[in-house]
N, C-alpha and C positions, 0 to 999 in steps of 0.2 A: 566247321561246326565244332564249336567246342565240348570235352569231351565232359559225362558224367562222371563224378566222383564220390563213391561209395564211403561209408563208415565200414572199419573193420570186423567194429563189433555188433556195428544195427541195422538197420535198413535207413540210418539216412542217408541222406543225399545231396549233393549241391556241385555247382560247375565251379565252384571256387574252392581251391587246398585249403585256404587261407581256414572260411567258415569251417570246414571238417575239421583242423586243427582247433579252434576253438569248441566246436560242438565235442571235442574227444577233451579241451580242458574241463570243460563243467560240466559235463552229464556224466563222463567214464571215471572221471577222475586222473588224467593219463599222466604220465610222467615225462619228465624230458627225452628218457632214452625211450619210450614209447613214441614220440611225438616226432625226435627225429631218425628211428624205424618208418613209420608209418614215411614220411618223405622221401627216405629212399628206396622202398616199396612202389612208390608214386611215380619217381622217376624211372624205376626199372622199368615199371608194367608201360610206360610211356613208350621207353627205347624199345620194348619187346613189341611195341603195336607195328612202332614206325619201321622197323627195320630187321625185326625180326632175330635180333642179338641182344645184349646186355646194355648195361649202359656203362658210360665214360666216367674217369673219374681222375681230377688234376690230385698230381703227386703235393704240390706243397699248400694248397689248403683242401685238402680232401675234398673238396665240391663233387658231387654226383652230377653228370647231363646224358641228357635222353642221345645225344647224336654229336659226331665227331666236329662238326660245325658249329656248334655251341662253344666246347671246350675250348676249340681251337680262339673266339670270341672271349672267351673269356681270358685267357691269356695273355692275348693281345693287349685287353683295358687294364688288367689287374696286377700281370704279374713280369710287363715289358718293363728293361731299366736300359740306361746304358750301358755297352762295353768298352771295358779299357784296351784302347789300340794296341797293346802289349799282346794279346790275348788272342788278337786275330789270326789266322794263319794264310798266306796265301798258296799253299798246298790243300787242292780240293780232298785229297781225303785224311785231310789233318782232321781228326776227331777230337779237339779240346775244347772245342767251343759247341760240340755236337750234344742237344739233352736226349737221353733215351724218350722211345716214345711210350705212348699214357696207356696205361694196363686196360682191360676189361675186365670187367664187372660182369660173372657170366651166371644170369638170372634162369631158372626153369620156364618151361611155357606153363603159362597160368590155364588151366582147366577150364574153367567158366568162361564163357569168353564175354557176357552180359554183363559181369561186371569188372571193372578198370580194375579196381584196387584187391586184393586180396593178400592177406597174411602168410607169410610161406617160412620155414625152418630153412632151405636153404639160402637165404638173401644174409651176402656177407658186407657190413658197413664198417668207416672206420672208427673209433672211439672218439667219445666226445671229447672236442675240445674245451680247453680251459675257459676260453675270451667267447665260449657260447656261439651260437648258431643264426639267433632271431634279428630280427629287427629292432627292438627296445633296448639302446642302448642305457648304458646305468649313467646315471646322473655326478657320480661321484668321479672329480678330475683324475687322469691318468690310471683309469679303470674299463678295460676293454672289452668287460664282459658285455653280452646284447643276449637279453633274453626274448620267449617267444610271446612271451604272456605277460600282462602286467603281474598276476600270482609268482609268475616266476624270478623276475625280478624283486620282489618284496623279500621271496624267500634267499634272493642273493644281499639283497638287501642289506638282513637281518643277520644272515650267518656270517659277512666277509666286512662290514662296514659299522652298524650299528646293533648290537643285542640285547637292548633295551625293551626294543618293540617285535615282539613276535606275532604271525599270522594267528588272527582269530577265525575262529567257527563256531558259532553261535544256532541255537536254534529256539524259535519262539512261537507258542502256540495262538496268540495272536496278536493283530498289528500293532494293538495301544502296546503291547509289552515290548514291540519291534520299537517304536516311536521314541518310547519312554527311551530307551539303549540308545538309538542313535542320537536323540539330543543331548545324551548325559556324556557319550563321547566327545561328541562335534565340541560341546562347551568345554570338555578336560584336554581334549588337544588342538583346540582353536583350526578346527575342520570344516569345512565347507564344501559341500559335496557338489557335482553338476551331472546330470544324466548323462554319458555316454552314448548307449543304446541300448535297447528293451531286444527282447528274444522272446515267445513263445509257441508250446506247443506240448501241445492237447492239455491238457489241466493244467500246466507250470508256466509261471509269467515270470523273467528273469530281466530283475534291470541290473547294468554297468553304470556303476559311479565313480567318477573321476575326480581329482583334488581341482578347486576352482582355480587354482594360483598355478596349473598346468601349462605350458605351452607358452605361446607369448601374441601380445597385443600389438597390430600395426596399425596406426593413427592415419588416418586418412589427412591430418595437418602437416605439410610441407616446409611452408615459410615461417609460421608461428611455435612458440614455444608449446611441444608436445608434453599432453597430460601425464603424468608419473603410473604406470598398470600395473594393477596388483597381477599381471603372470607374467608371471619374475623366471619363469624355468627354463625360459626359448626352447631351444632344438630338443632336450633332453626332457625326460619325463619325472614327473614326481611319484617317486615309489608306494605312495598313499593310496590306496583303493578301497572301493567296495561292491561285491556282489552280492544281491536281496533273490531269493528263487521263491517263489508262494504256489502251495497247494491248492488248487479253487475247490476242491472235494474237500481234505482234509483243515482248511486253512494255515497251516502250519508253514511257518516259513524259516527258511535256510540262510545264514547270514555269513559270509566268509568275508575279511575287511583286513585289511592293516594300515596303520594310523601313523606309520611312520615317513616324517615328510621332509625332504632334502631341496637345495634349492632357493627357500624362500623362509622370511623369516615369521615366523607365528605371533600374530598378532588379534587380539580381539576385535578390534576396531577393523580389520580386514575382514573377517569374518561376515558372512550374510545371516542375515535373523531364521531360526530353526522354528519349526512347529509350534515348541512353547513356549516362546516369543514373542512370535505372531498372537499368540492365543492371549497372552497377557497385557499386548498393546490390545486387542480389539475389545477385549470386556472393557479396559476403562473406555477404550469410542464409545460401547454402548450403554456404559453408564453416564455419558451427557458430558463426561470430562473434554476439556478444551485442550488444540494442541500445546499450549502454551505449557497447561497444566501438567500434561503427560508427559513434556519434555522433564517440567519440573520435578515431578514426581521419580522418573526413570533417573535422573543428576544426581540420588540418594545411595545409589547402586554401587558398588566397589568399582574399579576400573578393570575387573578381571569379567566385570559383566559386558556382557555385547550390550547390554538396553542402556546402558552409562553413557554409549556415545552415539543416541538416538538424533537427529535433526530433523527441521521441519519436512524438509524433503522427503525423508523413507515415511511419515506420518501423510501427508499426502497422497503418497504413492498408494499405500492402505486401506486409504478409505474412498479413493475411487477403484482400486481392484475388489474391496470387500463393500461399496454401495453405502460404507459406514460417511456422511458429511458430517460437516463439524458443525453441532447446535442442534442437530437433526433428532428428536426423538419418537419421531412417529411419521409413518406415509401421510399424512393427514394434519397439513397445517398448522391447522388450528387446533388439532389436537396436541400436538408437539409443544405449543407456546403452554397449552393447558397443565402439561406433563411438567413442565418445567417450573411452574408458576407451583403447581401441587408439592413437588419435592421441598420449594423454601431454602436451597440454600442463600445463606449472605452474599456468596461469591456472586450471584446471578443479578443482586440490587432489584429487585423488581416489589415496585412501592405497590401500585396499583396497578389491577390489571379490569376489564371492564370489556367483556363480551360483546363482540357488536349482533346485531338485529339480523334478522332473514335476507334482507337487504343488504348488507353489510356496512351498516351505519350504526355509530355509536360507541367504536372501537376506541379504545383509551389504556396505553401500557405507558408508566413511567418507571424509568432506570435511573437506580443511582447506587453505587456501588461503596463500601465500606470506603474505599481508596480515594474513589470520586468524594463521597462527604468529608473526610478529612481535610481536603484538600481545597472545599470550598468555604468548608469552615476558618481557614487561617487566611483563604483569598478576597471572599466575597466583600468587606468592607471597602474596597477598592474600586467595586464596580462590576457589573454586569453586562453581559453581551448576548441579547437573543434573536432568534433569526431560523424561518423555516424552512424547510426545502421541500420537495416533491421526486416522485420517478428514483425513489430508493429500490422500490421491489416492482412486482406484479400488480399490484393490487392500487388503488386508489387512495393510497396514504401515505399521509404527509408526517415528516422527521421534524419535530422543533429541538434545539441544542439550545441549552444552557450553559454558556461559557464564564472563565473569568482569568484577571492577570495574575503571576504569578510577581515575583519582584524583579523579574528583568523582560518584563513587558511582556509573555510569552502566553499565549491563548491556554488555555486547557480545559475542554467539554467535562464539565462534571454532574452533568443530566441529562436524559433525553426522555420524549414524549412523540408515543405514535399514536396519531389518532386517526378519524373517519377526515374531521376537520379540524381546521385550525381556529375556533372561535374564542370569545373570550371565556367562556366556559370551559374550553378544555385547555387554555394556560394556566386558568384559577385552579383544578385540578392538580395541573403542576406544580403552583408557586405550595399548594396545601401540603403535595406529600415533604416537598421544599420543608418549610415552616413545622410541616412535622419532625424532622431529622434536623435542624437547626433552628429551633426557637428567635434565636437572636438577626436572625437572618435580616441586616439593617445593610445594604451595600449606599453608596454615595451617590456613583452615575448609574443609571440604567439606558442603555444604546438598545436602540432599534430601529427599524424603517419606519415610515408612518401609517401602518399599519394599528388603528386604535386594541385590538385583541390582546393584545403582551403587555398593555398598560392599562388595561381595564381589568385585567384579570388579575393582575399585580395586587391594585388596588382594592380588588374583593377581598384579597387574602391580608394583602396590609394595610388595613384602610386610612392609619395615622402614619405611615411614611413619611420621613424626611429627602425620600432618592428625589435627585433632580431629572428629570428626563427628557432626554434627546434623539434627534434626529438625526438617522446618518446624512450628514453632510454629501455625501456622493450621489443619494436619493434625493436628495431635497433639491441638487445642482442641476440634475438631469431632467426632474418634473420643469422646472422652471425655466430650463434651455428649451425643453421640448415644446410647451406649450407658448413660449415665447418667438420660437420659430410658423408655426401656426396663426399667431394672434397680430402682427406685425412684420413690417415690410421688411425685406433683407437688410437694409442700411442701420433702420431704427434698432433691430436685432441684434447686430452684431454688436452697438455702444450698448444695450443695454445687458445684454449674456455678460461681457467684460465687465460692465460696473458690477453687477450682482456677483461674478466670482472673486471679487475684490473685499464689495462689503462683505461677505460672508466671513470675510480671514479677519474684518477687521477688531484687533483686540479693546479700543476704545467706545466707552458709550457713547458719548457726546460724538464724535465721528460718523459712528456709524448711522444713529439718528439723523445731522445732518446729511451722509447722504442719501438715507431712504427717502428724506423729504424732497430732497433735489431732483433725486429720478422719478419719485410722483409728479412733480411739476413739469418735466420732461413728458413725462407719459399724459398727463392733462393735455399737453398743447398740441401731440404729437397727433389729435385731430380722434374719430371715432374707434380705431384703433389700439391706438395708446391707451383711451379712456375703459374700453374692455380690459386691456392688462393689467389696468394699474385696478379696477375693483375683482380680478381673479387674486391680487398680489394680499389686496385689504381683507377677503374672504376666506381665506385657506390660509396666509402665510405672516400676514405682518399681526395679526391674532394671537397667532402663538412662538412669537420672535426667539421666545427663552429659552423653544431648542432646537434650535439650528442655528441660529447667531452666535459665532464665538466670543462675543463680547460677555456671554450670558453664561463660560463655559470653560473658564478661565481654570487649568492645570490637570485637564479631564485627561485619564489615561489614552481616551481613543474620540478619535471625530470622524470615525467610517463605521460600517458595520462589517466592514472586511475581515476581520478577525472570523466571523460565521461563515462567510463567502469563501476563504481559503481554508475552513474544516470542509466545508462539505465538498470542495473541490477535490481538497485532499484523499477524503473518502468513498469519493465514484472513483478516482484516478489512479491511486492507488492500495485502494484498499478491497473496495468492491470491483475493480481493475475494469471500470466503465460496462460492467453487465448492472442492465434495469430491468431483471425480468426474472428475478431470485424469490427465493420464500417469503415468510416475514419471522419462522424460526432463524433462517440463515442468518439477516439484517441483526437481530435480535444478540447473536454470538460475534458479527463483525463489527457491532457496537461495542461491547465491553471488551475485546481486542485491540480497538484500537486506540479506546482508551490508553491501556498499557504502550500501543507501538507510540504514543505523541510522548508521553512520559519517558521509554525508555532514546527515542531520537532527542528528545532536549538534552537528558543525561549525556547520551557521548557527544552529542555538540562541545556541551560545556568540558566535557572532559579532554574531548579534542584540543579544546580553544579552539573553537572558529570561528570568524565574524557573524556566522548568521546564529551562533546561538545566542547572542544578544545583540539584534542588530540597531538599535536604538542608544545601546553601549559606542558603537563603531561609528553611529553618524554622529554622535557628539566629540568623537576624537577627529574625526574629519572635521569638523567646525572649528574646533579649537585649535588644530593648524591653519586652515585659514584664516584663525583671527591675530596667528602670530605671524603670516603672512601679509596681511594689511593693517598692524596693528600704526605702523607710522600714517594711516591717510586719516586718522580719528583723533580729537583732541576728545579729553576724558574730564569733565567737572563734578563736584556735586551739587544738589538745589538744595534748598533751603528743605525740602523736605527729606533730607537724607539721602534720595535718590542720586544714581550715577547718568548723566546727560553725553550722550556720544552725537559730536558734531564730526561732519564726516568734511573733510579740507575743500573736498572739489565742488559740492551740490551745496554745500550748507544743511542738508537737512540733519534733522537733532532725532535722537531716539534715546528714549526715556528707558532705563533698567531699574528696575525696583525689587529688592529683597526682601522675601515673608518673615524670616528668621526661623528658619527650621521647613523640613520635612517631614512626609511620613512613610517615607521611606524604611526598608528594614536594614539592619543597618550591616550584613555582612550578603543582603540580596539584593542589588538596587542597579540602575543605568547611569549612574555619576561621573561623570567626567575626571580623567585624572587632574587637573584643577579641582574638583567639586563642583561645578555647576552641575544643576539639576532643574528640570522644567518644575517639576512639582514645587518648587522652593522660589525660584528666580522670574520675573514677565517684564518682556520686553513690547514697546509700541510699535514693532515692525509687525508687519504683516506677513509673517515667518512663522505659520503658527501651527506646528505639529507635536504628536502627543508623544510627550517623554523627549522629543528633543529641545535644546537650546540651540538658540541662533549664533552666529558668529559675535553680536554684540554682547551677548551676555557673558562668549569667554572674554570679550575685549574686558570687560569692565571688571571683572574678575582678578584675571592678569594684573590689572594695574591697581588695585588694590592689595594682591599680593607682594607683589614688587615696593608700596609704597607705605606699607605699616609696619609698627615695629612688634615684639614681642608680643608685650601687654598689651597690646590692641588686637589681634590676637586671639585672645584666648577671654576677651568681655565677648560673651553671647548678646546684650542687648542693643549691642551696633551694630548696624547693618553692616553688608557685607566682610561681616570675621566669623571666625572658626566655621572652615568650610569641611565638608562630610569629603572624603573619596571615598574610593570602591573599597568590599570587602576583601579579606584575603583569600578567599576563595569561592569557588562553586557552590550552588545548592543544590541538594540531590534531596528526592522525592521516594519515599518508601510506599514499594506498591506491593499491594497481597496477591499475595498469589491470590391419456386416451386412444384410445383408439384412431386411426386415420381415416375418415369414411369419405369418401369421393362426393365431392357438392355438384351439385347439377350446377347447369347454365342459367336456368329458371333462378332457381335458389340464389345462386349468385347475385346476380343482377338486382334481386330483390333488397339482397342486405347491403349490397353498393348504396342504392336510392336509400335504403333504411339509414346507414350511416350518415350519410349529406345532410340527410330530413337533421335528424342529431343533433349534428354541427349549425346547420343553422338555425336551430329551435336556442342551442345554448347559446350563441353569440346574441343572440335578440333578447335575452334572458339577460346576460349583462349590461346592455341597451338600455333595457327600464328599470333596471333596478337602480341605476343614477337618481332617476328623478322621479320625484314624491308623487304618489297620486296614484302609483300603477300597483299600489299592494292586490287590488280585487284582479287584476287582469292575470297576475304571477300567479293567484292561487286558483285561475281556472285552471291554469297549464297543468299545474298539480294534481288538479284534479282529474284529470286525462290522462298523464303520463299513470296516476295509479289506476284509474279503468285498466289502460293496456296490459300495466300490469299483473290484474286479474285474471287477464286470458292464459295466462300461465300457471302451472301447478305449485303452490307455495311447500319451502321445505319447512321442518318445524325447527328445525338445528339452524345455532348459529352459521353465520358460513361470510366469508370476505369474499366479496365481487372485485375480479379482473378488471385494469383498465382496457379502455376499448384497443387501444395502441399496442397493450402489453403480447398479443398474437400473430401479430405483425413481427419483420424482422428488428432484429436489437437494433438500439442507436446507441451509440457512444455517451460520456455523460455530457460529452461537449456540443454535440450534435442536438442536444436535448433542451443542453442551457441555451445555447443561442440560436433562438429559430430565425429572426432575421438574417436578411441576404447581406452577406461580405460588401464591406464599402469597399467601392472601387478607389483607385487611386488617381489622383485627377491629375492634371497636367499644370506645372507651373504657373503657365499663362492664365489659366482660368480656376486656380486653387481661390479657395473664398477668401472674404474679402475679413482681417480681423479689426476688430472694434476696438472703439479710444475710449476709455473711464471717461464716463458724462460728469463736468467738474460739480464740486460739492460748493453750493452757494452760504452768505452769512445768513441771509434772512429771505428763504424759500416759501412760499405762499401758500407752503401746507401747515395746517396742525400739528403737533408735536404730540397730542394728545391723542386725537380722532383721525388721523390721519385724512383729513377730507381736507380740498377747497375751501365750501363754503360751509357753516357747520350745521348742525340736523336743529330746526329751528322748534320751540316746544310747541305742546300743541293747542295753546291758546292763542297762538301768532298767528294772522293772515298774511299769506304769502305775499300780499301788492300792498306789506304797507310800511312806510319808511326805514322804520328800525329792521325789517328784513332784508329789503334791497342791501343794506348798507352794512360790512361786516366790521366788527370793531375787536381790536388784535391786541394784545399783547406778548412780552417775551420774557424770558427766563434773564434773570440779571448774571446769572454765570456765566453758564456755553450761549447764550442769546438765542435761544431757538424759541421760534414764535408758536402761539397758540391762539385758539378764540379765544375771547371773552365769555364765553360761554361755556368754555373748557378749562378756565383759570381757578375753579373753585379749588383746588388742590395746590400740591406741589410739582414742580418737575418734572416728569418721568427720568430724564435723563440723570438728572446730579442732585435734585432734590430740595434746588434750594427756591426761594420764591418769584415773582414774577410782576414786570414794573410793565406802564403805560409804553406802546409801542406802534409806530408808524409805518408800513412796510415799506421799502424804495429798491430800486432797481441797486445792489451791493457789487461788488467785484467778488469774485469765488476765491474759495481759498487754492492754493499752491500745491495740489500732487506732487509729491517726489517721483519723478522719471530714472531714477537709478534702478535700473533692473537688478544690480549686482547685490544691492541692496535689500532687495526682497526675496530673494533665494540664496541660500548660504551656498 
């Protein structure tokens, strides 16, 4: 049982030397020669228990032990060397190599016998050594001293190494005065303190503080490159302390500290953030500032400031330890978005904001930031890309983005619109606060899905618009694959999906008309079937040919709406880092965030030079190696009409290159080929047809223009193919501005399962009849039931945003959400499907050019049995020959526009598809 160990001077007590040595540093005040008294004291009253004599004590480091068995131990480890064989003697009572033996140390018997330790005048010890006693050795090389205390070491510190820094003792009557001290130190000698250990008793709380750059760090990394540790000190300690003692009666506290630190070197940016640090990052949190902002703001600081080398990281750290998020101004939603919208800064862009109903319907916030209008103001002429998403947040609301190019093809959101819904009422909303902040707001193309909303509401707001407007192509391929596979037999399907992704590229009118005709006449014969496709093809799609045909769409920056589909992938992925189940303050602040993060990622692209920060740059330099690759299998002429005609040696087929004379390109921002070619400027008749590239024949023909002019040809702009544009000499850089859990019963449960199903399939039968005309009175009984029900509940009078039904459920990733369709499996070669042959394009096809019909819609004083109706009488176009009624002849053309002569239909041979695959994809 180990023994109790008394304080000298108090009744404390503890079974460890160690603590009573400590409790005699800071409570007595004691001194070294006090401290090692008091030890040999310790070990006498020990040796006097054990054995009833003194205790031992080695002649050459004076060590004090309770029992001759100890010494004799210690000896042996500490103070055995070898001997020089000279020195031996082999006469047993040769005395030279004999040490005398170890003195005693001869102690009184202690009186008391309840207590171990007591003070006594006759206890004889020897004087301190020079190289100290303690454990704590000094940190300074080829310095032996080891003190007991870190105090005491500071004070050898101080007096033998550095006298710059002396012990303080401070006293402060209360803590802000203690606070204010220790941050105005930490910051003047780049200190950083870490708790040791706390001590108290009866009214005094006494913490130890340690320099953090004490000791040293061992990396659990083995194989890999270990992290660099700020403690730098290893085995030896840093002479830095501080002891804090507090009064809980008096409050008054006791401060003893020295700041003098060996070891390591002093550095701010080492340093951990102090009190008033912390205090002056968390006011700007809760003044609505963004991290972005704080950082910026903190980058103003000298570099002698700890806040100067602030990163995202310690701001994170922050505002999930202080509950502070970022965009967050109020527990309460919707209050938050309110607080924010109330303050009016520019920095926040918020055009309109628009409360939704008790229901949470009606919600309408648009963003557009001083940065973003800039931006859309010098882009917008170029074209537009809009496109909306859903399952951003919690709640039932839908994200529309307003994108546009910059001059190396690159997307950039310079709007956005949260609403209840996505109607045409709340784009026209948008395009308004739009047209408010850029009057001139005229772009060229306007890209979307076929979704009528984003061009209806365009339209409210611009009602004389010259935008052409189109269809993403990728939508338009997929409706018409989809329901093509439905409407028609696998064989029929596969020739006609392949004809239709053909015509779609094809950049010829007269082409492409003939083959719309051709695959109607295919789909006519192709029996009841066919005849369903080809009037789903006349009702929906060859109506509004002008956008979605590339013949109609000739030098458009984009023919996907992919530019919206990869922002907002972007920004579940990684921005909103795949959580759908966020605020709509939050949404609200990772919007105009990320604004800056696409801005500041195209910057160091470009700055980098990488391929992908202009990668429409890099597929036109990849073409135009290939065209210097295959430039010998092409002869190169020109037509009469100025044009360059490339006949390729092996197929014969010709394709036609035809130059605009100029771009509108900017001229130090563009995607130009080091030749100069440029899509916007140069069109070629291949079926190569993507936005912002040129095809390998447009460098061919390029090349050999170059190669084949002289000077002054040259430098005449009004001939085709001279003075061509390259790239600028450099980058373009963008200046941006700164509940409770209550247990559900089983009842309960099972009820809201059935309630939810009921839901689901009330709303899937709700999209059912809203296809087809006639069911407006049946949709508005449902309505009127769904608000019965809704009566049975207590109505709030505050607005308030209603939770999606999904949103309480567990999270799904953004990918999990986009794509709810099951994973196509992977088939087996033998039975991979079957792909289709392009159905040939005939001369003279036995459709319409005009009405796209068979036989034509006859008027209505014609009876149907009587001869001039049986009998249809045709004529054709004297240019491209594509035939029409007679009925349908009163005009011109559609295709080339010129007029139309007496015409016999006959069974023609088709024209000649080029088969050169190599040819159609560069």
């Amino acid at each position: 049982m180990r023994d109790i160990i008394k304080c000298p001077k108090c009744n404390f007590q503890c079974k460890r030397s160690y603590s009573v040595g400590r409790h005699l540093l800071a409570i007595h005040d004691a001194t070294e020669e006090d401290i090692e008294a008091f030890r040999a004291q310790l070990v006498a009253s020990r040796a006097l228990k054990r054995h009833g004599g003194g205790a031992w004590k080695c002649d050459k480091c004076q060590k004090l032990f309770a029992s001759q068995r100890s010494l004799d131990s210690h000896i042996k480890k500490e103070h055995t060397k070898l001997l020089d064989p000279s020195d031996i003697s082999l006469f047993p009572d040769d005395s030279s190599t004999s040490s005398p033996p170890p003195k005693k140390i001869q102690l009184e018997k202690i009186d008391n016998e309840d207590v171990l330790v007591r003070k006594t005048n006759t206890v004889t010890v020897a004087p301190r050594p020079s190289q100290g006693t303690g454990k704590i050795e000094c940190p300074v090389e080829n310095c032996q001293f080891k003190a007991t205390s870190r105090e005491s070491l500071a004070i050898h510190y101080s007096n033998d190494h550095d006298s710059s820094f002396e012990l303080e003792k401070r006293h402060f009557e209360t803590d802000t005065e203690f606070q204010i001290w220790k941050n105005s130190r930490e910051e003047e000698s780049c200190t950083s303190w870490m708790i040791r250990s706390k001590y108290s008793k009866e009214n005094e709380f006494t913490n130890y503080y340690n320099c953090r750059h004490d000791g040293h760090y061992e990396s659990v990394v083995q194989k890999l490159d270990k992290p660099k540790s700020i403690k730098l000190t290893g085995e030896y300690h840093c002479p830095a302390f501080l002891k804090s003692t507090k009064n809980e009666e008096t409050g008054k506290i006791t401060v003893v500290g020295f700041h003098g630190h060996y070891g390591h070197d002093l550095k701010n940016a080492w340093r951990s953030l102090n009190e008033r640090e912390i205090s002056i990052i968390i006011r700007m949190m809760t003044d609505g500032f963004s991290n972005s902002q704080i950082i910026k703001k903190c980058e103003k600081f000298p570099p002698e400031n700890r806040l100067s080398y602030i990163i995202h990281d310690d701001l994170r750290y922050l505002r999930k330890k202080y509950n502070l998020q970022e965009g967050v101004l109020d527990e309460n939603d919707l209050a938050s978005v309110k607080k924010r919208v109330e303050r009016g800064w520019k920095e926040d862009g918020i055009l309109m904001f628009q409360e939704p109903d008790e229901l949470g319907a009606g919600l309408r916030l648009v963003l557009m930031t001083p940065s973003q209008k800039e931006l859309c103001l010098k882009y917008h002429h170029r074209g537009i890309v809009i496109d909306d998403t859903h399952n951003t947040t919690k709640y039932g609301i839908k994200l529309t983005t307003l994108m546009v190019l910059n001059g190396f093809d690159r997307a950039i959101p310079v709007a956005f619109l949260l609403s209840s819904s996505c109607t045409s009422d709340d784009c026209a909303a948008l395009f308004q606060c739009v047209k408010n902040e850029i009057p001139t707001f005229h772009p060229q193309w306007f890209m979307s899905d076929e979704a009528n909303a984003f061009w209806n509401g365009y339209n409210t707001i611009f009602p004389n618009n010259k935008s052409q407007r189109l269809w993403c192509r990728w939508h338009v391929l997929r409706a018409l694959e989809k329901n093509c596979d439905e409407m028609l037999t696998k064989e029929s399907s596969a020739d006609v999906k392949k004809t239709i992704s053909e015509l779609i590229r094809e950049p010829d009118r007269v082409k492409f008309d003939r083959g719309i005709l051709s695959l109607l006449e295919f789909l006519e014969k192709d029996g009841t079937r066919g005849q369903k496709y080809a009037e789903y093809l006349r009702s929906y799609y060859l109506k509004h040919v002008e956008v979605w045909a590339n013949c109609y769409r000739s030098k458009t920056p984009f023919h996907t709406s992919m530019y919206s589909e990869n922002w907002h992938s972007a920004l579940k992925k990684d921005l909103l880092h795949r959580k759908t189940n966020i605020r709509l303050d939050e949404l609200i602040q990772v919007l105009l965030d990320g604004f800056q993060w696409v801005i500041r990622r195209l910057a160091k692209q470009m700055e980098r030079q990488l391929k992908k920060a202009c990668p429409r740059r890099n597929a036109n330099l990849k073409n135009c190696q290939l065209a210097i690759d295959q430039q010998d299998h092409y002869i190169v002429t020109r037509n009469q009409n100025g044009d360059l005609e490339l006949m390729k040696k092996e197929s014969g087929d010709v394709y036609v290159v035809r130059d605009d004379l100029g771009c509108a390109c900017f001229s130090e921002e563009n995607v130009h080929c080091l030749c100069g070619a440029c899509a916007y400027r140069f069109t070629c008749s291949c079926q190569v047809q993507l936005g912002g590239i040129c095809c390998k024949h447009i460098h061919l023909a390029i090349r050999h223009c170059q190669e084949n002019q002289s000077m002054e040809e040259a430098e005449d702009e009004a001939v085709p193919f001279r003075n061509f544009d390259v790239p600028g000499p450099g980058p373009q850089y963008f200046d941006v501005s700164d509940f409770l859990d209550v247990p559900v019963r089983e009842e309960s449960e099972k009820m809201y399962n059935l309630f939810s199903q009921s839901i689901d399939n009330l709303a899937q039968k709700m999209r059912m009849i809203k296809k087809k005309p006639g069911n407006e009175e049946t949709m508005q009984k449902v309505l009127e039931l769904i608000q019965q029900a809704n009566d049975l509940f207590p109505k709030g009078k505050a607005p308030t945003l209603v939770s999606r039904r999904d949103s309480q459920g567990a999270r799904k990733s953004a990918r999990e959400t986009m794509h709810t369709l099951p994973r196509r499996q992977k088939r087996h070669p033998q039975y991979s499907k079957k792909r289709g042959t392009r159905i040939a394009s005939k001369h003279d096809p036995s459709i319409c050019n005009v009405c796209n019909l068979r036989d034509p819609i006859l008027p209505l004083d014609m009876n149907e049995i009587e001869p001039d109706a049986l009998d249809t009488d045709w004529r054709r176009c004297v240019s491209c020959k594509l035939p029409v009624h007679f009925l349908c002849s009163s005009g011109s053309c559609p295709s080339c526009g010129d007029n139309f002569e007496n015409y016999q239909p006959s069974d023609s041979e088709v024209d000649q598809v080029s088969s050169d695959s190599s040819d159609e994809m560069p």
